[in-house]
N, C-alpha and C positions, 0 to 999 in steps of 0.2 A: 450333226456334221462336225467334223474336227476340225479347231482354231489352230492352225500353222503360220506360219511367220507370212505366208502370204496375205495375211490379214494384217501386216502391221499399219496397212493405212488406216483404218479404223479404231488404232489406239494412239491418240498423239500421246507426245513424250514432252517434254522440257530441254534445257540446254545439259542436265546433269542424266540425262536418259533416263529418267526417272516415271514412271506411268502417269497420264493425268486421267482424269473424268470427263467425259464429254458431255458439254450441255449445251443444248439449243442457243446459242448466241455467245457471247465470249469469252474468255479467261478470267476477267472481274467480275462476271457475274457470278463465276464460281466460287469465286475467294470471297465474293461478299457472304454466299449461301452459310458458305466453313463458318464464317467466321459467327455470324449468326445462328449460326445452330450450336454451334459450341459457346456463345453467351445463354442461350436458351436452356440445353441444357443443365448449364449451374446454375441456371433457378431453377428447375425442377428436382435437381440434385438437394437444392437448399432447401426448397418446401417440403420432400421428403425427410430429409433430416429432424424438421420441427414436428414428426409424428413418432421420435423415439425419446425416451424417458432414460435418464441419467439412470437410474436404478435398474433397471431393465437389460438395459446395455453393459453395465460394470459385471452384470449376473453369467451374461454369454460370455463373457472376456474373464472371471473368476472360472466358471465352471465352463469351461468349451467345447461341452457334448458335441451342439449342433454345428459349431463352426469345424469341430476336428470331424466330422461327418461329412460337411461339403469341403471339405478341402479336400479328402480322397476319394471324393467321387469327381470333382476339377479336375485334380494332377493323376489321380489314377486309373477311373472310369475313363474319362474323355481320351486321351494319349491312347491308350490300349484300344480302343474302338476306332479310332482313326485309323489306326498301322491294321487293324483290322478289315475294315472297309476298304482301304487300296489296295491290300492283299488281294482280297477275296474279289473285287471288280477289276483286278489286272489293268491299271491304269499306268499312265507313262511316269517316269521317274519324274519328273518336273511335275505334273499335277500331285501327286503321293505325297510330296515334299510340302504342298503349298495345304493337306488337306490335316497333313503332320502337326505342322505350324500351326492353325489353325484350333485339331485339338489340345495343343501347348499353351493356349493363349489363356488369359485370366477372365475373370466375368467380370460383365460389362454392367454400366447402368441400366439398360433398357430392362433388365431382369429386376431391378429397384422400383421401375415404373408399376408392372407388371403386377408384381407380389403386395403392392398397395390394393390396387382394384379386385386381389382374389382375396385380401382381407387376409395375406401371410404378417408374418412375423416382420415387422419391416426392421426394431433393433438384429434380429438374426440378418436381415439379408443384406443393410448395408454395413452389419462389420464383418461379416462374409467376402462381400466386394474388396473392403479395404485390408484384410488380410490375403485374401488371392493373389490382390493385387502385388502386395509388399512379399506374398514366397515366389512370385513370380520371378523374384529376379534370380534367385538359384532352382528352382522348378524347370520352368523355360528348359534353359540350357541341358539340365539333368536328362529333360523326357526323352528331348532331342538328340542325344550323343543316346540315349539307351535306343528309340526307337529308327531310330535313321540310319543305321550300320549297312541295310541293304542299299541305299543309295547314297553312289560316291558325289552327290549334288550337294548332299546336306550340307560337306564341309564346311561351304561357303558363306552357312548362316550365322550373323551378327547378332545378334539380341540388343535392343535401343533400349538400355539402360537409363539414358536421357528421357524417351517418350514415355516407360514408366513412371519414372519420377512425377513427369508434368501432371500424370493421369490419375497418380497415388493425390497428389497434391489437390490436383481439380477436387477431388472427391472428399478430404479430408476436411477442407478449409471450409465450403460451403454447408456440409452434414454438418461441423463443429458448431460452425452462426448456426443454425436449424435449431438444433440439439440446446445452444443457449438460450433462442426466444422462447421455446417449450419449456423450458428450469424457469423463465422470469414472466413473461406474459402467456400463459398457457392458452386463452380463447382467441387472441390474435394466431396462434402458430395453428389451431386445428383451420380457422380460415386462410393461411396460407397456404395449407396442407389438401384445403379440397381444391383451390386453383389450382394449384400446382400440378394436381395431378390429372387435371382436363388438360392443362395444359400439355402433360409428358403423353398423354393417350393420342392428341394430336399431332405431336411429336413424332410418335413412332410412322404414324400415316404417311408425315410429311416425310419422312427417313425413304420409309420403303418405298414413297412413288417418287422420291427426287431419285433412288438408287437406279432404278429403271430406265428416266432417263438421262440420267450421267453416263449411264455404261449401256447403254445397250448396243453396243456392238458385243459384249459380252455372254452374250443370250445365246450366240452361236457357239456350241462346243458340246462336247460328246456326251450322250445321253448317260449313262455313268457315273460324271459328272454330276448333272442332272438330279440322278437319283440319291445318290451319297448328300445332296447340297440338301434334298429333302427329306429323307429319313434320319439324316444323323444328330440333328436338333432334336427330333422327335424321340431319339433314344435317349437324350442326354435328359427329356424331360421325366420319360418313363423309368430308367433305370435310377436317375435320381431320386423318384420315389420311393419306388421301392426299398432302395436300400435304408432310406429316412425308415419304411415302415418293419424292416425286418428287423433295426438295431431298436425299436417303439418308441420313433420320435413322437410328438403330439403332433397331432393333423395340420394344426397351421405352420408346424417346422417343416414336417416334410411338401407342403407345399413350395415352402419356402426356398429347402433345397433343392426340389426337382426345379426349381424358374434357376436359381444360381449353377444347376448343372450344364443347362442347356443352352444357357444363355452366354456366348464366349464373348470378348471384347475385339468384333469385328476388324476395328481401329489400327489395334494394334498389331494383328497379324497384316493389314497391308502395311504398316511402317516396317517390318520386319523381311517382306519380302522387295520389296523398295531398295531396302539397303543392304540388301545379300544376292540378287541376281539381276542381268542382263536384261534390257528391256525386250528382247527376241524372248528367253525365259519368260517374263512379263506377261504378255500374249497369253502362255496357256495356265499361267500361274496364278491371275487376277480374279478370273474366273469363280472360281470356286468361293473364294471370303463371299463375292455380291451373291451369288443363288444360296450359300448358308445364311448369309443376313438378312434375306427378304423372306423367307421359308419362319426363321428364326422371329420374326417382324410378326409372320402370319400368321402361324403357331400361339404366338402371344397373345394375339387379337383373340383369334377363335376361344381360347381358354380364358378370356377376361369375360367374353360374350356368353359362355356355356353357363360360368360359374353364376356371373349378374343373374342370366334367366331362370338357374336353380334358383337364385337366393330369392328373386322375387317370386316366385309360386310356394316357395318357405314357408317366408312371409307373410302371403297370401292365405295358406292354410292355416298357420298360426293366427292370425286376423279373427278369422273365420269362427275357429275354435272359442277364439275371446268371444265376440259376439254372441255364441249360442251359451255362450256361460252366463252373460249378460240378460241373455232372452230368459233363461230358468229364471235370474235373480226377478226381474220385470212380474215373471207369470206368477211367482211364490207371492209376491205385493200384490198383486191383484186378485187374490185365491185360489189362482189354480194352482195347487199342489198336489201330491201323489198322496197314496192313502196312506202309507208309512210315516209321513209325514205329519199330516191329519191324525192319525193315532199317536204319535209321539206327542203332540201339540195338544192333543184331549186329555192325553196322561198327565203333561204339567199341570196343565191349567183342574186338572181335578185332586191334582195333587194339593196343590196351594186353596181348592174350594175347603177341600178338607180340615186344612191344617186352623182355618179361622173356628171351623166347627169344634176343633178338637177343644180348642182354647176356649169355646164359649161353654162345652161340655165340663169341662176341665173350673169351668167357674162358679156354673150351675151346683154344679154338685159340694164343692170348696167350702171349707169353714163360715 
């Protein structure tokens, strides 16, 4: 069904018209949730951090294979698949706009969370994040004046120059502390680093079922919608790959890239729409960030779950293997051994019966 301005009862606004979230009881409940999820966060941003090694990190930022890899699959891939996707699903120039923005946006942490539990590159993926973040500020602007020429809506858009900062900053200052307790106490940071990151797995859960319902008046809108909010994470995760695998990144980069490709920073595409359209705009424009962040939420999950299950039946088989190596070694101590074996082992030992004979021949006979 299509979100038209006659559903504006179902989105309250504020005094600056600005969209809120709705949650089952009242306005402080909400700000407390923000604000709480955004101290939670930069712990799990920091405990991340103290899984990357000064050397490691200085190597990706000397040599910037992989990061100049995800940056043009960020600003290049995603932008182009977006203007692609509204194209091609004929959607209203306000949702196009809002799906635009969206692939304009930088990568988010939850792709940091993520790339820990599949065992990626985590120095590649959060100074991937923290460079995104910092070309964002002329990226943004760039994709949008190239891809938005078809609609005369785009003009309107701001770019929060402000809210990147804050976000660049969230990100730096926390990973920085990480990255020191790893350089100075190395076995304290891998235990911060495995909290940390039951903690961001919970995280995401907690993300994607508060998403639901804050917004779910949001649920109702055009199936189209719907599909773009679902497959388009899913291309940014597949096309991300790939490309890692045809320029022959190592398997854990382009892991690492395909989670940074697909993973936009939800966040900041609604600041961005917030501060460039009308709250009637709002309505059909809100839409789109929540069904690409919970898709994007789900998609994550599924791929932490795939990958775990691989590694433990790995695992498993390697176990396995060791043991029956373990079982020859047991059966060879106990005599059961192969006949090869058994002849090699009569060879020596007839060898060495010999060599004393030789010596006693060798004496016998002697001056």
């Amino acid at each position: 069904m299509r979100t038209d301005q006659s559903n504006l009862s179902s989105f309250p606004f504020n005094e600056t018209g600005h969209l809120e979230g709705r949650m089952v009881g009242n306005g402080t409940l909400s700000l407390v949730f923000s604000v709480t999820l955004s101290v939670m966060l930069a712990l799990v941003v920091f405990s991340l951090g103290c899984t990357v090694e000064v050397r490691k990190l200085w190597s990706h930022i000397r040599r910037p294979w992989g990061i100049g890899v995800g940056l043009l699959c960020q600003f290049g891939l995603m932008p182009l698949t977006a203007y692609i996707l509204a194209i091609s699903f004929s959607v209203t120039s306000v949702q196009a706009v809002a799906i635009l923005i969206m692939g304009c946006c930088p990568g988010g942490a939850i792709s940091n969370i993520i790339t820990y539990w599949i065992d990626g590159d985590m120095d590649l993926s959060l100074s991937m994040t923290t460079c995104s973040t910092i070309f964002a500020m002329g990226m943004m602007p760039f994709c949008l004046f190239i891809y938005s020429q078809s609609w005369e809506l785009a003009n309107n858009i701001s770019i929060p120059y402000y809210t990147i900062g804050i976000t660049l900053l969230s990100l730096v200052v926390p990973v920085g502390v990480g990255v020191f307790i790893n350089y100075k106490w190395p076995k304290k940071a891998k235990l911060f680093a495995k909290v940390g990151s039951i903690i961001g797995i919970l995280l995401i859960i907690v993300i994607g079922t508060a998403s639901s319902i804050l917004y779910e008046g949001s649920w109702n809108t055009d199936l189209s919608i719907l599909a773009i909010g679902i497959i388009y994470p899913l291309i940014g995760y597949i096309s991300g790959f790939g490309i890692a695998v045809l320029v022959r990144q190592p398997w854990k980069r382009c892991r690492t890239i395909a989670l940074e490709t697909g993973a936009q920073n939800v966040h900041m595409c609604y600041t961005v729409l917030q501060l460039s359209f009308t709250p009637q705009q709002l309505v059909q424009m809100f839409t789109f960030p929540l069904i690409y962040g919970s898709f994007q939420l789900l998609n994550g999950l599924l791929l932490v779950a795939v990958y775990q299950l691989y590694k433990r039946r790995f695992m498993l088989v390697c176990d396995e293997k060791i043991l029956d190596s373990s079982k020859m070694c047991q059966n060879t101590i106990h005599g059961e051994t192969n006949v090869n074996f058994e002849n090699e082992e009569s060879s020596i030992h007839s060898g060495m019966d010999n060599k004393p004979k030789a010596s006693q021949s060798a004496q016998d006979h002697g001056p």
